[in-house]
C-alpha positions as CSV (number, residue, x, y, z in Angstrom):
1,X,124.0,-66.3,92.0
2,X,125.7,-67.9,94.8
3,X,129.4,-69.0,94.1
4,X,131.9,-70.0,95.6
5,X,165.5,-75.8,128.8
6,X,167.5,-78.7,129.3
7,X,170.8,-77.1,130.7
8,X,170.5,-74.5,133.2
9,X,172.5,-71.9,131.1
10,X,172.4,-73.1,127.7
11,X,170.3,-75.4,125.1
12,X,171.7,-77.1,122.4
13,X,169.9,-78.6,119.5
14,X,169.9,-79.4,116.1
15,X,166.5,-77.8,114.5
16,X,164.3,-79.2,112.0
17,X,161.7,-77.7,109.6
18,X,158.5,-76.9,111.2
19,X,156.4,-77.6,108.1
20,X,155.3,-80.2,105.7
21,X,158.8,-79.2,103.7
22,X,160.6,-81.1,106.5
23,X,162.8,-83.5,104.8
24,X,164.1,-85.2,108.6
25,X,161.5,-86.7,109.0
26,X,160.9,-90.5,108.0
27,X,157.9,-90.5,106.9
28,X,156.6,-87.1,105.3
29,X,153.3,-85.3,106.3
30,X,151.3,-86.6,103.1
31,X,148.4,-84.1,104.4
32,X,150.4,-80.9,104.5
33,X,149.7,-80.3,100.7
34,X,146.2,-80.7,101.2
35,X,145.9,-78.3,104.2
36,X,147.1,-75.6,102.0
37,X,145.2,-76.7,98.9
38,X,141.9,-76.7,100.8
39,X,142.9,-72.9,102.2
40,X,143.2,-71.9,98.8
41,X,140.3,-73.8,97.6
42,X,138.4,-71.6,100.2
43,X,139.7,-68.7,99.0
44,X,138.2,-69.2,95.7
45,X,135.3,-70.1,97.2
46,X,135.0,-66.9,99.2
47,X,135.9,-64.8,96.1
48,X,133.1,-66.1,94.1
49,X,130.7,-65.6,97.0
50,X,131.8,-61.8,97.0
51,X,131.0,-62.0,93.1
52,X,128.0,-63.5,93.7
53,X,126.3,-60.9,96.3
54,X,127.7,-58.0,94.1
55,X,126.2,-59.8,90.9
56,X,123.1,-60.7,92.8
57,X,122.9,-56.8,94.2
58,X,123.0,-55.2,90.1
59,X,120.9,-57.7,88.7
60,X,117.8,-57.2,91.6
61,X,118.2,-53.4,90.9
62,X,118.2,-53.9,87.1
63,X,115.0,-56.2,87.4
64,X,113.3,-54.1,89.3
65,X,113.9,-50.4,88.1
66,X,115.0,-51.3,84.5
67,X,112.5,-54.0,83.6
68,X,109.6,-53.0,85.9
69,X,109.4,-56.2,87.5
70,X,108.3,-55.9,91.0
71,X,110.2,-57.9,93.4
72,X,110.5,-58.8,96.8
73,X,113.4,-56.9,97.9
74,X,113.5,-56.7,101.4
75,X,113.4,-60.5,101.5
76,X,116.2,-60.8,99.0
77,X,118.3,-58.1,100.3
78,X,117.9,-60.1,104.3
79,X,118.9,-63.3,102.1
80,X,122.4,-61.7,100.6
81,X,122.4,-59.9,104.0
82,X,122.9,-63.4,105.5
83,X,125.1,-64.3,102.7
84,X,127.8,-61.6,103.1
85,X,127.9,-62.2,106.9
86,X,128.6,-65.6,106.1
87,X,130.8,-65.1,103.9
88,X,132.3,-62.6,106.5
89,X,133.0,-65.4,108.9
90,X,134.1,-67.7,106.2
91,X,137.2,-64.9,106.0
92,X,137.9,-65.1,109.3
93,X,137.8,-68.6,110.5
94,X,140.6,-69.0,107.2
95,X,142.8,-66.2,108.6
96,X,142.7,-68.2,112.0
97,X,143.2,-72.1,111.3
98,X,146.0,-73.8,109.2
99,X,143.6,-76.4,107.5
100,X,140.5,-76.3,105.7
101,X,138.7,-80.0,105.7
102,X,136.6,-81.4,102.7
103,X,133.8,-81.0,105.7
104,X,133.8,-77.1,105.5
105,X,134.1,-76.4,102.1
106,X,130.6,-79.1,101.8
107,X,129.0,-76.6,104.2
108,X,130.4,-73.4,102.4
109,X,128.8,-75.2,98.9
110,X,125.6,-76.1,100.6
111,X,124.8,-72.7,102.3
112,X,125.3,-71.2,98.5
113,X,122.9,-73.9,97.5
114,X,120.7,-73.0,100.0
115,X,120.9,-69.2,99.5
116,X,120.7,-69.7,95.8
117,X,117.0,-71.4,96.0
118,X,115.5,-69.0,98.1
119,X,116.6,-66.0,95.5
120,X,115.2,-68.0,92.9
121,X,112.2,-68.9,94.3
122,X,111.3,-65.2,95.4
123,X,111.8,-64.4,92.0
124,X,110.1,-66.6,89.8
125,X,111.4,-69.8,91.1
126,X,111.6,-72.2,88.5
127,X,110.9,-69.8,85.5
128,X,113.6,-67.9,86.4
129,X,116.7,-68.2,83.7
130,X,119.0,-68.5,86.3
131,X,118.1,-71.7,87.6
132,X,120.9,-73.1,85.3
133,X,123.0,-71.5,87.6
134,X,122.9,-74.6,90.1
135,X,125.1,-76.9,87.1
136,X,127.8,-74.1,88.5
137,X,127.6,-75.2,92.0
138,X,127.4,-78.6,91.0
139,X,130.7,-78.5,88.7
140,X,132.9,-76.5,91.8
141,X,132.0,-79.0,94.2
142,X,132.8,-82.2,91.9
143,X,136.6,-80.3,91.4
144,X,136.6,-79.7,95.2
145,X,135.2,-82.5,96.9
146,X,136.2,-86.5,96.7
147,X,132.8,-88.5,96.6
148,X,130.6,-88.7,98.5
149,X,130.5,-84.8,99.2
150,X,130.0,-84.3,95.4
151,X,127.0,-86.4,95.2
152,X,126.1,-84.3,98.6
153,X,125.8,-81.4,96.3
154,X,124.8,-82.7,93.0
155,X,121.4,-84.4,95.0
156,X,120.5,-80.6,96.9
157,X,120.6,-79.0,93.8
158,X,118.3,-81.6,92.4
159,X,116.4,-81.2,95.3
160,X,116.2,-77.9,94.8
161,X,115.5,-78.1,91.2
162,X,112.4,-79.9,91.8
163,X,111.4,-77.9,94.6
164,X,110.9,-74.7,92.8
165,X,109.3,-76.9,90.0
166,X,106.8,-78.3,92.7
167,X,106.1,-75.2,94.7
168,X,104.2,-71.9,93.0
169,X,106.2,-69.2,93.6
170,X,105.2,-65.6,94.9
171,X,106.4,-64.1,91.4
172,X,104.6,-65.1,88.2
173,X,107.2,-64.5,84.6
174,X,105.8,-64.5,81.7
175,X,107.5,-66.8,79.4
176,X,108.2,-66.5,75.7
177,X,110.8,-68.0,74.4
178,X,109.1,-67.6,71.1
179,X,109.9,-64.1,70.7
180,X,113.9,-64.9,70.4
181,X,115.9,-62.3,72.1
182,X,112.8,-59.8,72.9
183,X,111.8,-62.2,75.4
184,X,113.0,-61.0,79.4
185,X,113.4,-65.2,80.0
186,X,115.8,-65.8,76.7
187,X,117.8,-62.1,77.6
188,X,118.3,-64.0,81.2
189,X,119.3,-67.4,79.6
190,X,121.9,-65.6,77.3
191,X,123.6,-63.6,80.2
192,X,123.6,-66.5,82.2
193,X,125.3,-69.0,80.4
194,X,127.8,-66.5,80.0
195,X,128.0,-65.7,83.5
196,X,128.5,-69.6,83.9
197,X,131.3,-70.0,81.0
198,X,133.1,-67.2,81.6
199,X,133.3,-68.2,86.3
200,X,134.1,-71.9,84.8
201,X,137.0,-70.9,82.9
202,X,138.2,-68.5,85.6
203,X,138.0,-70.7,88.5
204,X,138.0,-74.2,87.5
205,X,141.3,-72.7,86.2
206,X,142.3,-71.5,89.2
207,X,141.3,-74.7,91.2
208,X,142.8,-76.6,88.9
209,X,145.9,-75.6,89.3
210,X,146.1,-75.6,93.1
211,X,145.3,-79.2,92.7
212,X,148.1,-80.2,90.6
213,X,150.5,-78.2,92.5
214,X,148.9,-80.4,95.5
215,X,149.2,-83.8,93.5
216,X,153.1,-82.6,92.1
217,X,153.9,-82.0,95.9
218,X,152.7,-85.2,97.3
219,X,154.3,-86.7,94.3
220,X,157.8,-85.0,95.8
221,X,157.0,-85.6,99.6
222,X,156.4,-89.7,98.5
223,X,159.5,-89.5,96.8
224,X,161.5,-88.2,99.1
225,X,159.6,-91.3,102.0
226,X,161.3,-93.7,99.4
227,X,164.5,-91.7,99.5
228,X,164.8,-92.1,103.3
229,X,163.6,-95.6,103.6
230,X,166.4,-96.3,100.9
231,X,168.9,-94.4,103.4
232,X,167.4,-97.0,106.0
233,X,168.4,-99.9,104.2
234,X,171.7,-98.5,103.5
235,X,172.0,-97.6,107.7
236,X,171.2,-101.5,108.2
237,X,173.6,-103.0,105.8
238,X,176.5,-100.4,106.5
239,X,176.1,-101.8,110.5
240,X,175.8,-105.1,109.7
241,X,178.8,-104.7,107.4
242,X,180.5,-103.5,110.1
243,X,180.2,-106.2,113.2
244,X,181.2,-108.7,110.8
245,X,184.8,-106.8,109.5
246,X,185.3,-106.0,113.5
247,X,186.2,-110.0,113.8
248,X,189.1,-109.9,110.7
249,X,190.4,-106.4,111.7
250,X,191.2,-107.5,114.3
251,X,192.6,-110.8,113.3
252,X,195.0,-108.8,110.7
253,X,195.9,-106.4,113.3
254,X,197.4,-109.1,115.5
255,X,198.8,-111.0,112.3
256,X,200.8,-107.8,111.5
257,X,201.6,-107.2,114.9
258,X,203.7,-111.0,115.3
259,X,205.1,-110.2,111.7
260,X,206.2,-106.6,112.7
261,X,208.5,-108.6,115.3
262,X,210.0,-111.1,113.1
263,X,213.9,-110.8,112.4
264,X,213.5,-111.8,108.6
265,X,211.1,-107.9,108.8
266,X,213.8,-106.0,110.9
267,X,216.7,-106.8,108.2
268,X,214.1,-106.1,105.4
269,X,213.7,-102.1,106.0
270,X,211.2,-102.1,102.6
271,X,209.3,-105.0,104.2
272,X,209.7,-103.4,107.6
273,X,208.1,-100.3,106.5
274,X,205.3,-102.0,104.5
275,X,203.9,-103.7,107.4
276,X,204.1,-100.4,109.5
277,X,202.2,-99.3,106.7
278,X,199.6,-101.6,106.5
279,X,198.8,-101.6,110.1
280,X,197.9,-98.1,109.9
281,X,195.5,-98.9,107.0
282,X,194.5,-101.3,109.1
283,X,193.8,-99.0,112.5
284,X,191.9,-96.5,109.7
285,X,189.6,-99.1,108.8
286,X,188.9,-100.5,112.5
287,X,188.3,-96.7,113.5
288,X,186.0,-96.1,110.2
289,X,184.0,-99.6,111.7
290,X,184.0,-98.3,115.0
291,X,182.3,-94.4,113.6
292,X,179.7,-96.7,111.9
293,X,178.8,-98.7,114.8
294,X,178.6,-95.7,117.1
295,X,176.6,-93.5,114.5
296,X,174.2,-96.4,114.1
297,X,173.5,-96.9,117.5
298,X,172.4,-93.3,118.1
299,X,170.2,-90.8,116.4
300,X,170.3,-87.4,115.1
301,X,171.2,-84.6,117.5
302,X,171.7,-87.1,120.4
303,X,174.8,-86.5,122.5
304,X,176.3,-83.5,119.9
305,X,179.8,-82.2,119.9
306,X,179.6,-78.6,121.0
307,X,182.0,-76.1,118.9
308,X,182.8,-73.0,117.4
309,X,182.0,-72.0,113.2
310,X,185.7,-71.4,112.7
311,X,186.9,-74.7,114.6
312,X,184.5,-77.0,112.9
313,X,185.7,-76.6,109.4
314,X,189.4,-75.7,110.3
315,X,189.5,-79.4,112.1
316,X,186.8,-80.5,109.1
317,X,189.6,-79.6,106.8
318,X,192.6,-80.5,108.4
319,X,191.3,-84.6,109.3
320,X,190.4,-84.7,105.7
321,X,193.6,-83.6,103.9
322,X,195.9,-85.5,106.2
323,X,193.8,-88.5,105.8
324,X,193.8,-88.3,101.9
325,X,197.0,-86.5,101.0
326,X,195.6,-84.5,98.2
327,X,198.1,-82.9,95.7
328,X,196.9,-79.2,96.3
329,X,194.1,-78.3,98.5
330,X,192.8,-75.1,99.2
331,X,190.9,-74.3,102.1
332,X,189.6,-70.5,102.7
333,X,187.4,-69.6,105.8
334,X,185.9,-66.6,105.4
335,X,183.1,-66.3,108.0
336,X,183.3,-63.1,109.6
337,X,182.7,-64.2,112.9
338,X,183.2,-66.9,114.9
339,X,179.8,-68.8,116.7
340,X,179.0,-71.5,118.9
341,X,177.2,-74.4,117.2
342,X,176.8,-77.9,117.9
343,X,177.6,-81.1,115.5
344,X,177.5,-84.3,114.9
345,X,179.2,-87.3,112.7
346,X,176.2,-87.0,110.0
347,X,177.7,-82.9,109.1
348,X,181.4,-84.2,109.7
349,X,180.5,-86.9,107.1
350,X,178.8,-84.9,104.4
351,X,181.4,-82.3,103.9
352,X,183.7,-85.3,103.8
353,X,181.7,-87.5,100.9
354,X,181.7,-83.9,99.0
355,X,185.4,-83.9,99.2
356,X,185.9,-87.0,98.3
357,X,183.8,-86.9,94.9
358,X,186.4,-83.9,94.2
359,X,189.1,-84.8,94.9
360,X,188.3,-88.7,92.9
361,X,187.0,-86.2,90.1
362,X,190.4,-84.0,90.1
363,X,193.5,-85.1,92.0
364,X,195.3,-82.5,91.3
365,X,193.5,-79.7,93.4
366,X,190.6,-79.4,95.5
367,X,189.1,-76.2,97.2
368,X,187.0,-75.6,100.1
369,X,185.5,-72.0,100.9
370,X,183.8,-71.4,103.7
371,X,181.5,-68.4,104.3
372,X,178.0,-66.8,105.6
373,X,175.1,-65.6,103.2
374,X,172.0,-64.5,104.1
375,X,172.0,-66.1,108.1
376,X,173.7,-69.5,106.0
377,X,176.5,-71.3,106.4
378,X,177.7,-71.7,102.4
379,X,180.3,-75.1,102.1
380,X,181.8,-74.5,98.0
381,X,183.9,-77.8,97.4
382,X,185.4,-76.8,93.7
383,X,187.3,-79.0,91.4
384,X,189.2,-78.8,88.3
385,X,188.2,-82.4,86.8
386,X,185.6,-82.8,83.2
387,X,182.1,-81.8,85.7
388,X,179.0,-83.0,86.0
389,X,177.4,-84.7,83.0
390,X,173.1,-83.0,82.1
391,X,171.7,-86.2,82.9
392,X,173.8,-86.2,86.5
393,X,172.6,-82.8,87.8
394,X,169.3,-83.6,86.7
395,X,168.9,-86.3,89.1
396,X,171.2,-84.8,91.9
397,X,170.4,-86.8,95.1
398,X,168.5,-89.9,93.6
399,X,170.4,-92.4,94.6
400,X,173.0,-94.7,92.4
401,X,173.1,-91.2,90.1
402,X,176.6,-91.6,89.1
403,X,178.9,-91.5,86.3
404,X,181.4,-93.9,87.5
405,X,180.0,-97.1,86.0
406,X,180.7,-99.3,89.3
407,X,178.2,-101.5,91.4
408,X,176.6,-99.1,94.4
409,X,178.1,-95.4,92.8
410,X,176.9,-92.6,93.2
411,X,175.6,-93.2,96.8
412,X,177.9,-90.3,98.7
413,X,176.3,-87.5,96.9
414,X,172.5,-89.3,97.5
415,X,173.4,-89.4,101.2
416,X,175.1,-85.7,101.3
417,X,171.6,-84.2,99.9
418,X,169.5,-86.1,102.2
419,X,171.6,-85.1,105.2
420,X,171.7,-81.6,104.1
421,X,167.9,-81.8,103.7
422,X,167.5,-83.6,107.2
423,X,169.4,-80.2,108.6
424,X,167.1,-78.1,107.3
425,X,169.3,-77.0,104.2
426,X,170.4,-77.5,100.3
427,X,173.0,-78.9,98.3
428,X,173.4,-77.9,94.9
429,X,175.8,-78.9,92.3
430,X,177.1,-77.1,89.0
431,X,179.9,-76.9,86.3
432,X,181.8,-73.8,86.1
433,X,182.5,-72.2,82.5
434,X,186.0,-72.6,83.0
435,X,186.3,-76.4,83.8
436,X,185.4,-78.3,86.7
437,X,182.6,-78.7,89.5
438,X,181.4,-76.8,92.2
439,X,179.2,-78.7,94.9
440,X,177.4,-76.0,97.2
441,X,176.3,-76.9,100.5
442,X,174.2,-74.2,102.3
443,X,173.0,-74.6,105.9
444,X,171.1,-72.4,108.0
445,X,173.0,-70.9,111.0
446,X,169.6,-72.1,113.2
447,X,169.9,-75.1,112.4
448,X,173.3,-75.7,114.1
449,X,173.3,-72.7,116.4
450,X,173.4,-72.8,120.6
451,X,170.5,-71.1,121.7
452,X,171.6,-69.2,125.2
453,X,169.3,-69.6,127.9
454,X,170.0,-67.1,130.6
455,X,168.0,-68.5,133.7
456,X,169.7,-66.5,135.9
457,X,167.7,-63.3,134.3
458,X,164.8,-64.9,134.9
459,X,165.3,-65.8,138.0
């Protein structure tokens, strides 16, 4: 049976996931699921050859030494010879490639095929019992192959079928089905439908679930493509948004500029120091437009701020509590040491959408704790406010996943995860037993870090 460097001294860079789990990009490797699928399909298929010759090698000896049926073994033993070589260099060319194509596992089926009906036919060909054993190769390669490489198989084993029917074989059986299990041809129909029901239930189990984790992958991956084309959208609006409020910032900041200099203001100190107010508001809003236009008019890891661990979050923390006033803010760096990484307004902007949902969550006290885990830089953003609701953590970074009840919520969080994700890291969310949220962001060091390039070693 036959089964189956760009500065002299340093680099810096912002790296991405090498692999089909690479959330950065746009639109997601759709085949990286099946690459590994078809490996593991080969796998199995390998396996099941190994059963095969082994099976193959007891049930010749049996034949010939227990029921006295002469055989021609040095044919059949050059056959599974050939087989076991082959399947030799199946192993190997897996080990060495990082895709298997629908092509080679057709070929792997057909060589079984193949090997299959020249055992047969040097052994009784069509009155041997294990002839059924060709519905086997027909079943694994409907599972493993889309048509028309299913129909490839199911033909050559027709073929085959009514090749051994056609052609006399070397070996005459005698055949009596009439003498019930006495008979050598009903004992060899008995052990091979169990042979077949019991590698059926095995490995169509196996394969069966490598293809669903495919399918429940690709489902994530196309998920995810509508995710970012979502975030594209958003990108596009939030620019245009911002060339048109450029032209009445302005206007207002003029407006408040003549009013500032009235006499009727300067006697008014309330007045006076209302309009002082409200052209700081005013500055805060032209410098959020201006962050938006600049961030939309370059990409990811283009023209990055080069830093330290320690400054980046010290700053981080510092812009964001005297922009916001919080009541009580805690902020704790504990990274033991202090290293050179690189950053951009995307980072900057995702620890400060996590804040924000705190502190809108509990105004009376936000923390921030900063440390390193496992080569990972670990962002915890705590609160003391009511926490997530089940249904919100569920569907942490879909987007408009909020519990605010307003037009367009729930957006920072849905951006924060899909930043995070572009990075190369995670961001988890979770209520503590004693009250309140904690939002975890974890980013790996690499994907930040300043590679050092000494050229002067090398030259």
């Amino acid at each position: 049976m036959i089964g189956a460097s760009v500065a002299p001294r340093t680099r810096m860079y912002f790296r991405q996931a090498d692999s089909v789990d690479d959330p950065g990009r746009a639109v997601p490797r759709m085949d990286g699921s099946h690459d590994r699928a078809g490996l593991r399909n080969l796998q199995q298929l390998i396996q099941l050859r190994w059963i095969a010759v082994v099976g193959q090698v007891a049930t010749i000896l049996m034949v010939q030494y227990g029921l006295d049926i002469a055989l021609p073994l040095a044919p059949m033993f050059a056959v599974l010879a050939a087989l076991a070589l082959f399947n030799l260099a199946s192993h190997a060319w897996w080990r060495r490639h990082a895709q298997v194509s629908h092509g080679a596992l057709l070929i792997g089926l057909l060589v079984d095929v193949a090997s299959l009906t020249i055992q047969l036919y040097l052994s009784g060909g069509i009155a041997n019992p294990f002839v059924f054993l060709f519905l086997l190769q027909v079943v694994i390669g409907t599972v493993l192959l889309r048509s028309p490489g299913s129909w490839v198989i199911a033909a050559a084993a027709a073929l085959c079928v009514v090749g051994l029917a056609a052609v006399p074989a070397p070996l005459k059986l005698a055949v009596e089905p009439a003498r019930g299990l006495a008979d050598h041809y009903v004992q060899g129909l008995l052990v091979c439908f169990l042979l077949i029901a019991g590698l059926l239930v095995v490995f169509i189990t196996r394969i069966g679930g490598i293809l669903r984790e495919r399918d429940a992958r690709l489902a994530e991956l196309r998920q995810r493509a509508v995710e970012e084309e979502h975030i594209v959208r958003i990108g596009l609006l939030a620019s245009g948004a911002a060339h048109e409020l450029g032209t009445p910032l302005s206007t207002l900041s003029v407006i408040l500029g003549d009013w500032q200099h009235l006499p009727t203001m300067a006697s008014d100190g309330e007045l006076h120091n209302d309009v002082l107010e409200m052209q700081v508001q005013v500055a805060r809003c032209k410098s959020i437009v201006t962050n938006i236009l600049m961030a939309a008019g370059e990409t990811r890891a283009e023209a990055p701020t080069e830093t330290t661990l320690h400054a980046l979050f010290d700053d981080l923390a510092h812009e964001w509590e005297q922009a916001r006033g919080p009541s009580r803010f805690e902020y704790r760096n504990q990274t033991p040491f202090d290293r050179r990484i690189v950053t951009d307004a995307g980072l900057r902007q995702m620890v400060f959408n996590v804040l924000d949902n705190a502190l809108e969550a509990s105004p009376d006290w936000v923390g921030m704790d900063v440390r390193i885990h496992d080569d990972a830089v670990r962002v915890e953003v705590s609160d003391a406010g009511p926490g997530f609701e089940p249904g919100i953590l569920r569907r942490l970074g879909t987007p408009y996943n909020s519990s605010k009840g307003r037009p367009g919520g729930g957006l920072g969080l849905f951006l924060s995860v899909n930043v995070a994700r572009t990075l190369g890291g995670r961001l988890d969310a979770a209520n503590q037993p004693q009250g309140g949220a904690t939002v975890t962001l974890t980013l790996p060091l690499a994907a930040i870090a300043i590679e050092e390039t000494d050229v002067d070693d090398q030259d």
